[in-house]
Every structure is written in C-alpha cells, then in structure tokens.
N, C-alpha and C positions, 0 to 999 in steps of 0.2 A: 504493500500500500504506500508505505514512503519514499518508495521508488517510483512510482507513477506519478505520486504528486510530483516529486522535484523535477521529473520530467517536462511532467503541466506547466508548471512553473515556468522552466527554461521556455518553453514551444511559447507561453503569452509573452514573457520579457522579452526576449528576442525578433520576436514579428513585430513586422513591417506595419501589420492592422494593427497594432494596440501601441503609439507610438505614446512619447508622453503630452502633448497634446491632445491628444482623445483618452487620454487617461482622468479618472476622478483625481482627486488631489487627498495624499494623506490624510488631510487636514478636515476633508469633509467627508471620511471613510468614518460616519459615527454608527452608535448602534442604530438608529433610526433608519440609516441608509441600511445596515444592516438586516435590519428587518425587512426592509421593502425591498430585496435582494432575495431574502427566503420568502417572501409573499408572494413574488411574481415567480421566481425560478422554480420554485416547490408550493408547499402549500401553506405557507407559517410556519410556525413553533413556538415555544413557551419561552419565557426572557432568559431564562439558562443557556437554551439552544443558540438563541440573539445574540447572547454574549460570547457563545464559545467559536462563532460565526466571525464576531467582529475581531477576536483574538489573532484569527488568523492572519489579520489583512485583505486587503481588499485582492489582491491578486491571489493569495492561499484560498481568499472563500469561492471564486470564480473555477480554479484549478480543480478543489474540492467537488463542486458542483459534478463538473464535468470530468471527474474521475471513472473511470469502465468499476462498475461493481460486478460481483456474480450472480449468479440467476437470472441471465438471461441467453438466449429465451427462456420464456415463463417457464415457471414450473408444476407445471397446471397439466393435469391429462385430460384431452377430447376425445370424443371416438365418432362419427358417423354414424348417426343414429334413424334420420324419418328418409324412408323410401332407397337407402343405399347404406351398404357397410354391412357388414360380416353376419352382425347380431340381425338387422334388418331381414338378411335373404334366410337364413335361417329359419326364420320364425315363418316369412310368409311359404316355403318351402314344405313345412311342417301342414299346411292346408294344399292338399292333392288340388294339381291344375285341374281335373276332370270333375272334382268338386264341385260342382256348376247349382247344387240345390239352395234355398235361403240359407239353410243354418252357415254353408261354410261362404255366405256373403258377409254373415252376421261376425262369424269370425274374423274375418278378413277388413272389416269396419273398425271391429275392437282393437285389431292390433295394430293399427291407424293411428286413431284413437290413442293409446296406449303410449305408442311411442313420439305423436306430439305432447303429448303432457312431458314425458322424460327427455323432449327437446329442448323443450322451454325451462327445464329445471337443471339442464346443462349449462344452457345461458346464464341464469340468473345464478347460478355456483360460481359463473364465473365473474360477473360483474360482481358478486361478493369480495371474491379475491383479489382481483383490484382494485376497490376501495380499500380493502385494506392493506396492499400497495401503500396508495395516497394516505393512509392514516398514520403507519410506521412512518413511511419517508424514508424506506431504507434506502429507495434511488429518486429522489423527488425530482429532481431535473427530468428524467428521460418518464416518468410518470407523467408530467405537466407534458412533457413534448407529444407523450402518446393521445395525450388529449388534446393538446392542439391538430394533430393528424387524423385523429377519429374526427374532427370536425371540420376537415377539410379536405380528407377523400371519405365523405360519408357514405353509408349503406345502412341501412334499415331491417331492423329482423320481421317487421311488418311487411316487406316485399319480396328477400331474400330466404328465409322462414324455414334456417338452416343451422343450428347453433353452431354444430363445426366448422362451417364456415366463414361465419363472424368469428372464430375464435381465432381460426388462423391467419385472417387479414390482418385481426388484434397482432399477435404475431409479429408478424411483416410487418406493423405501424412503429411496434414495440421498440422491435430489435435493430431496426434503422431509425428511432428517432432523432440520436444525436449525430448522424454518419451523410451518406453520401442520397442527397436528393434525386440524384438520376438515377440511382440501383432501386428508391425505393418507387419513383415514379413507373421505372422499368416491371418491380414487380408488383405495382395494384394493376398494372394494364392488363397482366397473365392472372389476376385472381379472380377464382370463380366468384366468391361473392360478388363482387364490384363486376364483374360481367354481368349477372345476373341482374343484380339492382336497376343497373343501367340499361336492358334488354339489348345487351350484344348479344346476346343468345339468339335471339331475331334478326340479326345482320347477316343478311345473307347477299348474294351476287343478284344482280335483279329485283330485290325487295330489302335493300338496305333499312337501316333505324340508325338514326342520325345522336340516339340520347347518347350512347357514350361520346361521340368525338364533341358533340355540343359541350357537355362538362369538363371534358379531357383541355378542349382549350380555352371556355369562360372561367371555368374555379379553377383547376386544378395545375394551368399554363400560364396564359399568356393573360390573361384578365380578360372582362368585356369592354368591350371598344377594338381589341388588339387585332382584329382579325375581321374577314368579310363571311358574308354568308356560305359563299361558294367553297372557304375552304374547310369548312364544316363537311357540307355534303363531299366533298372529295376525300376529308379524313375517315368520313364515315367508312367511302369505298375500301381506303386501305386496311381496315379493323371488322371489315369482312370474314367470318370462317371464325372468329376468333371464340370461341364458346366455353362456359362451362359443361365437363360431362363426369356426371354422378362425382362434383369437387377437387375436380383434376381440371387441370387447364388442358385445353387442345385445341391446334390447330388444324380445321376440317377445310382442306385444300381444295375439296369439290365446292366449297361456298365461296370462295374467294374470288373477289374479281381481279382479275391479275393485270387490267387495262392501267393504261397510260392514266395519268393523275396529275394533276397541279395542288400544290399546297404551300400557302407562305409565299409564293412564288417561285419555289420546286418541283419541276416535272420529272418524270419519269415510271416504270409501271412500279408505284411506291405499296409498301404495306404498313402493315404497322408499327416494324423496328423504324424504320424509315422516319415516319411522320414524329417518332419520339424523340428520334436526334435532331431530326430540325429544330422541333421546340426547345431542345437543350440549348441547342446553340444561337436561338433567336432571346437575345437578351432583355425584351419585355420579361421574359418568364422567370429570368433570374429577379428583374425589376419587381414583378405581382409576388414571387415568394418572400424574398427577403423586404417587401412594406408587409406585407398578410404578417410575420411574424413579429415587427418593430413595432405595428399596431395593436398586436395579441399583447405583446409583454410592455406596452405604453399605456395603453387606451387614446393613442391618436396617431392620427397620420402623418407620415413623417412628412418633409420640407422637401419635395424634389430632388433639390441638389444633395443632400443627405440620403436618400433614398439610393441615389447612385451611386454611391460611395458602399453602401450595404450590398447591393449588386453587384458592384466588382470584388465583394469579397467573396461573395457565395461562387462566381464566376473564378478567380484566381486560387480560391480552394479548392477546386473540382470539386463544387455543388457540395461540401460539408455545411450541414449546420451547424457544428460544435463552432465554428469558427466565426458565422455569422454572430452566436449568441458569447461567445466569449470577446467578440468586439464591441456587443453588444450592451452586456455586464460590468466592460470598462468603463463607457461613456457618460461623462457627465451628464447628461441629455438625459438617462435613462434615472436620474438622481435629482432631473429637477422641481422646484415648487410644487408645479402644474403636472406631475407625474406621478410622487409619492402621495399614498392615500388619496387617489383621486379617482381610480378607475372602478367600476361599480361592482362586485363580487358577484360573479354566477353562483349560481346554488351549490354546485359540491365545492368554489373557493366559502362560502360561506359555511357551510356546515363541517366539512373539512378539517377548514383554517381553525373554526372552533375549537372542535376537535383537540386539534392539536397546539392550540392556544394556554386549554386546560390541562392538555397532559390525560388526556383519557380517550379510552378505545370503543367506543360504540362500535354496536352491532353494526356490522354492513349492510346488513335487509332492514337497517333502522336507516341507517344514510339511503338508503337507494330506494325507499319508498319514499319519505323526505324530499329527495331531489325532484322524483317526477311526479310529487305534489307541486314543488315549485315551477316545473316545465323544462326540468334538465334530463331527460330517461335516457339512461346508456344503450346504448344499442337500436334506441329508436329517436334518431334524430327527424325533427321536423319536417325536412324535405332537403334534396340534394345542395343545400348551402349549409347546414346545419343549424345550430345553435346560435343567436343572435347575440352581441356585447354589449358590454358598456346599458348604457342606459334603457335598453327594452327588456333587460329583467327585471326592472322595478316599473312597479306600479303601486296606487295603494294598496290595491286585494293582496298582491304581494309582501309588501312588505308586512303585513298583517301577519300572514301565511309563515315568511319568515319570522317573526316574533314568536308566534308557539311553538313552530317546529324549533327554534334555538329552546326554549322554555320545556319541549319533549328530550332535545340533547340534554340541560343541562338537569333533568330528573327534578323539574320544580311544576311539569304541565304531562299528566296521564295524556296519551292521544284521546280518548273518549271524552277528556274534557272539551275537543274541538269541535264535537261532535253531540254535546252534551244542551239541553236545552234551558237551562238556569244560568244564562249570560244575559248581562248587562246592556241593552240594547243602546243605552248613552255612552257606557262605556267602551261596547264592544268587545268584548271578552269576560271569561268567566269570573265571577268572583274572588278575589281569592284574599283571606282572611289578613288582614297588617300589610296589604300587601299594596291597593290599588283603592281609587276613588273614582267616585262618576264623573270627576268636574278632572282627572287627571291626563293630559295630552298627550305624556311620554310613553304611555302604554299601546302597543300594539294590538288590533281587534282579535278576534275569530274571524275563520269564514266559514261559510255556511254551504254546505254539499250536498246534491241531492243526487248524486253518481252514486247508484249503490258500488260499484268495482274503488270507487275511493273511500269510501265507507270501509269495505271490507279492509282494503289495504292498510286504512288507518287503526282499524280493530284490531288487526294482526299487530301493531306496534305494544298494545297492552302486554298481548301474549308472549313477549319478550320478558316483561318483569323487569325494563331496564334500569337502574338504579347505576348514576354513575358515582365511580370512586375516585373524588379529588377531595379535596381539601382545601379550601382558601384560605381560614382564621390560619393555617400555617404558613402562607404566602406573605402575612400580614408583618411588618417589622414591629412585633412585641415589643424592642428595645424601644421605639417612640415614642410618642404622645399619643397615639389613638386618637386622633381628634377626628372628625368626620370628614374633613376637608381634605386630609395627609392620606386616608384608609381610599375616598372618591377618585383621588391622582393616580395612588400603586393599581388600585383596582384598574383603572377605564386603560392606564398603562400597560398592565399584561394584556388586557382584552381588545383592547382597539389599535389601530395601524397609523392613526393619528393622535396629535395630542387634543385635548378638550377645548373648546369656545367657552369662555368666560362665562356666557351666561349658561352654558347646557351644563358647563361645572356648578352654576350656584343650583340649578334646578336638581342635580344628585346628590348635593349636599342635603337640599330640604328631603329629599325621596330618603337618604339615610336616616332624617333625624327622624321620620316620620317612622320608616319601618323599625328604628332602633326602641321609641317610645313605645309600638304597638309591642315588645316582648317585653318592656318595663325594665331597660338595660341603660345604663348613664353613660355616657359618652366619657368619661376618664377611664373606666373598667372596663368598658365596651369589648375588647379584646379577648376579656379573662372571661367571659361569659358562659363559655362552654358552649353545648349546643345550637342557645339560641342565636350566636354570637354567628353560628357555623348559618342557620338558616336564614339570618337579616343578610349575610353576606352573596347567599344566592341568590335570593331574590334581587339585591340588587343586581348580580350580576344579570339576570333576565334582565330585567330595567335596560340595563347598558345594551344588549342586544338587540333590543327596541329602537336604539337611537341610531337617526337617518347615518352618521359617524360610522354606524356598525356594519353598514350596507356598503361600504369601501374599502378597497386596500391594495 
C-alpha cells in the first residue's frame, strides 16, 4: 500500500497537468476543503475521517483517493437465471416437450413465475451490496465513479428484465471506472444489456433502429448539437448485427449491412469498431466527457476555455479518468466559494453521506427503499439520461420526504409513523412528544401515499427493527461549558458540509433550549444527563436534517 501511494504521489508531483499553478495552495488545504474532497470524491465521513484526510495533505489525500484497492471486480456471485442458464434449461427440460396438456402449461407458467421472482431478488442482493460498498467507503472514489457511469450509460431492469445482466454491465462500469474511457466505451457497445435497453437487438440490415447510435452519440459521445441527423442513421447502419444472444454479445454477420457509410465525415463500408474510433478521436467527445464529469463533481459548468484544458487531459492521457479527476482534485476551482457546500445532494449523497457522517451502518434494503422513495432507484433509472442534478431533486414534497426518511436513518421516526394518520396537519408531520410545535418552521412534513407498492415498501422498513448504534452525548467535548450555543456549533459541524447562518444558529439554539427544558435538564449539566441528554441530542440532530443547509454538500 505505501508503495502505490509514493508512487501516486510521484505520477501527481511530477505531471505536466497538476502544475503548481492549478494547484490548491497549502495554505487553503483546510479540513473544510477536506471535507468537501470526501463529499464529492466519496460519500462523506465522520470529522475523524476529515481529519485523518487532511493529515495527509492535499496531494497524499488525492493519491489516496485514487489508490487501486482489492476486490475488484466485485465480489459478488450472478448466475443467469429467467429464460437462459444452466439452472433455467434444466428445470424447463424436466416438463417433457410432448407435454402439450394444461397441467404441464401450468407448470411451465410457474417456473416462469418462479424464477422472475428469484431474478428480481438477485438484483436487489445486489444493489444491497453496493450500498454497502458506499457505506464502508472501502473504495469510495471508484464507488462515486460507478455511479456516475450507471448514470451515464444507463439501462433499466424495467426494459432489460435480466438481473445478470445488469450485474455485469455493473461490472464493466465498476472495474473501469477510474481507467481508460475508450476500453470502457468499447465495452458497453459489446454489452448485452445496453444492446438490449437500446433495441440493437432490432438493428438489423434493411430495418435498422436508430436508438443505440442516437444515445451512443447525444449522451454517451459527442453531446447534442455535435452531430447531424444523417450521421445517426448511418451509425445506426454500422451497429447493425450487433445483438444480444441469451447474455453473450455476438456479432450476427447475416444482419449487417456491410454498404459504404458516411459518419463524422468518414466514409467507407464502416461498422461498429469503426464509428467508435472516430468518436474517440473527434475531440467534442473528449470535450462532452470531461465537462459531464467537472459538472458531476462541481454542480456547474465549466468556463469553455477550462473545459479545454480538461479535454486535452483526458485526450493526452489516453482517455484515463484517474487523470482527469486527479487534475481535477488539485484545482482551486474545484475548492471554490461557489462550489463547496453548494451542490444539492441526491438521495443516496444524502442518506449515504449520513450515514457515514454518524459512523453507523444501516440496512441497505433501508437505504434503497429510502432512495427510490426519494426518486433515486438503482437499477431503474428514469429514462436513457438518467438521474437529474443539482436542483430537480428538491422540491418541497421532497424535502419533507427527506426529513423523515433522515428521522427513519437516525432511529428517532418508525417508517409507519409516515404513514401513520395522527399528524399534525399545520405542522405536517407526526407529533412527536418535546420535540416539535405547530407554529415550528424548521420541521420537515410527512407525505402522504396512497401507492399501496410504497406503503408496503415503507412497512417492510419497521420489519427491520432498525435501531441505530451511535452515540452523540460522546461526541460532545465534556471538558467544556455545555452551553447550548458550543453543543449547536460541534453538533451542525459533524452533520453539515457547511458552516451555520447566524440566524439558523440562533433558531437551534432556541430548538435546544426548548427540547433540553421539555426532559427538565439545565443547561450547565446538560451533558451529565444520561439518557435524556442522549435523546435531546437526537432529536436535535433530526432538526438539523430538516435544515435546507442539510440538503447540500
């Protein structure tokens, strides 16, 4: 391990892209930056983590980042399960083809049946797994990267409706997320699911389907604008024959049109290796990936002339992104004002970041019901752009939504309370005893469901029993004064990614003395209080979850 780092080390100090110029400056390498470095690169962490982050220096924490761990590829076993694979033919083998009466329809229905249910429960094991990936942080960099790649060669288990086959794109997104952009571009083209999603399946010679090379070059190339209509319909030609068969890629040379092609302004009888080297080497696409990634880990878009500069790094690396984000992680730019604490947290940066803010491990079928309450579902992205940023995650109903679901992580809100019909309809959310008023602002609502499938999902959260194990009255500097004001600072300090606004700190002072009075606890002792010490503390910390503050990072 401290062989690779010194290695890291040497590869940033020595390149040409991390000059000291586009370097941060010692001087403003604080924990704050520090933080907003694990916030964007990973998912957070506790101020332990912050500090042992900032020990490093700013060039040890980037190195770190981008250190090769082990366990990868996943270490997670698939098998091919509905309509192909071993155990599949099998089973439908075991009902004689000559079988022709109901009953062996009836069987033949159930084992259908049967083994979609055990598809969908492959999938959902594995989105388990990687949330809790994201929750350790044993490799949070190439985690954050796989999620930015799941959301930018997206596919759907809603159209694809293949768990192995999402697993393995997973995969393939995983295991080149910090590596080389043309290998991995090279291999979503050859993967069955993304064929699939896309109905290459359907491209055939004479009855082409235009949807892969449509995406291949508005998201996943050259951006929209980059290109004309025409050379859509001719990339289509070349990605001809290209299909999935029972999860295996092949190329079926009777579907291919092998005719003469123009693309880009390249002719010749092109296919689909072809059309993917153009796009490599037409440097829009370097231009569309390396802003798509500057605005991922920003929340804005870069400055043209800067944009170019990020280009010619992915360009003169041979298409590595370790190199784009390790120039990326230098840059003042990426440290400033207008950047730390400003970009609006998706739902798994939000419940995640928690997560790992407090030092505790929730159920992953408690994050991932959680998330696609809030409209983040893995494996079922929206439509072929994915998942939207920055500011169309919030809304009110939102931010409502996240205030319990934080109030479910932190074990101060049963799920059945969201669903529970004795809430406050001035308040908006449940009652809850020392804790909240009807005339109180800071409190986030309920919302209100009448999707029995959200219903159940949120029911299944009771049936965890979740009870998290932190401890805050120990996070508290005992040696101090206790005073309300000292306990509102460390608190909103571990939990938020910014510092407090003068007025939303006096408003947590009052919410402390308020919920400190309703346990009958004085504010000099406050500390020594024991238990009740322990639940004025969480509940504040809900409070603080509630605050619009909590909704960035």
């Amino acid at each position: 391990m401290l062989k690779s780092l010194v290695c890291l080390l040497a590869l940033i100090g020595s390149s040409e892209l991390a000059t000291a110029q586009s370097r941060l400056s010692s001087k403003d390498w604080t924990l704050q930056a520090a933080e907003h470095l694990l916030n964007r690169a990973g998912f957070g962490g506790d101020s332990a983590e912050v500090a042992q982050l900032h020990g490093l220096g700013l060039e040890g924490a980037v190195a770190w980042l981008l250190e090769p761990r082990t366990g990868t590829p996943p270490d997670f076993f698939s098998e091919p399960l509905y309509q192909y694979g071993p155990r599949w033919e099998r089973a439908m083998d075991n009902v004689a083809d000559e079988d022709m009466s109901s009953e062996g329809d009836d069987t033949r229905r159930n084992i259908r049946k049967a083994f979609r249910r055990e598809d969908k429960r492959q999938l959902s094991r594995y989105t388990h797994w990687w949330i809790e990936r994201m929750v350790r942080a044993e490799d949070p960099l190439r985690d954050r990267m796989t999620l930015f790649w799941h959301g930018h060669f997206t596919s759907s288990f809603d159209d694809v409706r293949n768990s192995n086959e999402l697993i393995v794109q997973h995969r393939l997104l995983r295991t080149n997320a910090l590596g080389s952009f043309a290998t991995m571009l090279n291999g979503i083209a050859r993967d069955p699911a993304m064929l699939e999603y896309l109905d290459n399946d359907s491209n055939r010679v004479r009855e082409p389907n235009e949807n892969f090379a449509r995406e291949l070059l508005e998201l996943f190339t050259l951006g929209e604008g980059n290109y004309e209509e025409r050379d859509i319909v001719e990339a289509a030609r070349a990605f001809t024959g290209w299909r999935d068969s029972d999860g295996e890629f092949e190329f079926n040379e009777r579907q291919h049109d092998g005719a003469e092609k123009e693309v880009l302004g390249k002719k010749g009888e092109l296919g689909g290796e072809d059309v993917l080297e153009i796009l490599l080497k037409d440097k829009r696409t370097a231009r569309h990936v390396a802003g798509r990634l500057v605005e991922y880990f920003e929340g804005r878009v870069p400055e043209p002339k800067r944009l170019d500069r990020y280009a010619d790094v992915l360009i003169k690396s041979d298409w590595r992104v370790s190199a784009v984000l390790s120039r990326l992680f230098l840059d003042p730019e990426f440290y400033a004002a207008d950047v730390v604490g400003e970009r609006f947290a998706s739902p798994l940066d939000f419940l995640v970041g928690y997560a790992r803010r407090l030092h505790i491990e929730p159920s992953p079928r408690l994050v991932e019901v959680a998330t696609r309450q809030l409209g983040q579902h893995l494996f079922h992205p929206p439509n072929v752009k994915g998942w939207p940023e920055g500011k169309a995650w919030i809304t009110t109903s939102s931010v409502m939504r996240r205030a319990n679901l934080g109030g479910v992580l932190l074990g101060r809100v049963r799920a059945s309370e969201l669903l529970a019909e004795n809430f406050d309809p001035e308040l908006g959310g449940p009652v809850r005893e020392g804790m909240t008023s009807a005339d109180d602002p800071m409190m986030g609502g309920v919302f209100q469901v009448k999707d029995d499938r959200v219903v159940r999902a949120l029911d299944s959260l009771d049936s965890l029993l979740w009870q998290p194990e932190y401890f805050l009255t120990g996070r508290m500097d005992l040696e101090g004064t206790g005073g309300d004001s000292a306990i509102v600072e460390q608190l909103a300090a571990d939990l938020l990614p910014r510092p407090l606004g003068p007025g939303v700190r006096e408003e947590l002072v009052h919410k402390l003395q308020a919920l400190r009075e309703g346990y009958g606890l004085e504010q000099g002792d406050f500390l020594l209080g024991g238990p009740d010490t322990e639940h004025t503390l969480r509940d504040l910390a809900f409070v603080i979850l509630s605050l619009p503050e909590a909704q960035l990072h």
